[in-house]
C-alpha positions in Angstrom: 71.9 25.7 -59.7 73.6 28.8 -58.4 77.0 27.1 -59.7 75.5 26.4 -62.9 74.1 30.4 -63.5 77.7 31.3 -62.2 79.4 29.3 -64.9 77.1 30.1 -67.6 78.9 33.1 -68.8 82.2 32.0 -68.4 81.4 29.3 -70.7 80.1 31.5 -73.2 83.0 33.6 -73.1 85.4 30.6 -74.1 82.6 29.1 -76.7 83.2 33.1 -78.4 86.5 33.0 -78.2 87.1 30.0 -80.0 84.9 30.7 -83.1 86.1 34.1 -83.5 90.1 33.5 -82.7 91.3 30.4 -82.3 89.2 28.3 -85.2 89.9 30.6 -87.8 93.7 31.2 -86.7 93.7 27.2 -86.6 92.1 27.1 -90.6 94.8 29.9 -91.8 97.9 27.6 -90.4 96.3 24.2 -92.0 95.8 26.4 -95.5 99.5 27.9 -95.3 100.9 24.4 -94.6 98.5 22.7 -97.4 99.8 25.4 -100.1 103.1 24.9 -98.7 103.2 21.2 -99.5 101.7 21.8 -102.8 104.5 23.4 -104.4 106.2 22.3 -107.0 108.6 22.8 -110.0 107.8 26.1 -111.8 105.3 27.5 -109.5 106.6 31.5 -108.6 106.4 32.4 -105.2 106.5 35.5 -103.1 109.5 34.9 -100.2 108.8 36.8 -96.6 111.5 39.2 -97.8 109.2 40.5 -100.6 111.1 38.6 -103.4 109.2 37.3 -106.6 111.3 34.0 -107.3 110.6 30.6 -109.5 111.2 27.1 -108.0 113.6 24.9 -109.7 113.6 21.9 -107.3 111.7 21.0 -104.3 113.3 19.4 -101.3 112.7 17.7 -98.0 112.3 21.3 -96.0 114.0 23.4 -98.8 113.7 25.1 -102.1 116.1 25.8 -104.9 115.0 29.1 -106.6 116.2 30.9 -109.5 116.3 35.0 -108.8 117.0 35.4 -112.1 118.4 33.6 -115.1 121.6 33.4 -113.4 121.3 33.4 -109.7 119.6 30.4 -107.7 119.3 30.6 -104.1 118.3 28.0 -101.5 115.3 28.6 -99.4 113.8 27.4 -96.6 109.7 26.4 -97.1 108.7 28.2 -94.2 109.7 31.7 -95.7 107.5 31.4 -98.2 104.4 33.8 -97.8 102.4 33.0 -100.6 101.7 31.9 -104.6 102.3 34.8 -107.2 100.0 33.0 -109.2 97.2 33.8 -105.9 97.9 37.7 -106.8 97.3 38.0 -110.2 
């Protein structure tokens, strides 16, 4: 019993700990990776390096974007911070 009353707030410690850092950390990686997948043809992005850019093709673990009407670039998915579309 003396164990047990020990214990008890070590336990409650980790039980805190998850619900406040790790499960919400855990819920921001599986949303990033789900809007990752989603992309697609059209969709404008914002890259890590701040840049506004279009998709024109989606491959395996790049993307071909256009900068502007001239320039295209090929980008890797994991630099991709976030949908334009999520700002406006």
């Amino acid at each position: 019993m003396e164990l047990f009353s020990q214990l008890l707030p070590f336990i409650f410690l980790i039980a805190i700990m998850y619900f406040v850092i790790i499960r919400p950390q855990q819920k921001e990686a599986k949303a990033r990776k789900d809007m990752i997948a989603s992309l697609k043809k059209g969709d404008r992005i914002i890259t890590g390096g701040g840049l506004i850019v279009e998709i024109k093709k989606v491959e395996e673990k790049f993307l071909i974007v256009a900068i502007d009407k001239e320039n295209t670039a090929k980008l890797v998915k994991d630099s991709v911070s976030r949908k334009y579309e999520d700002e406006v």
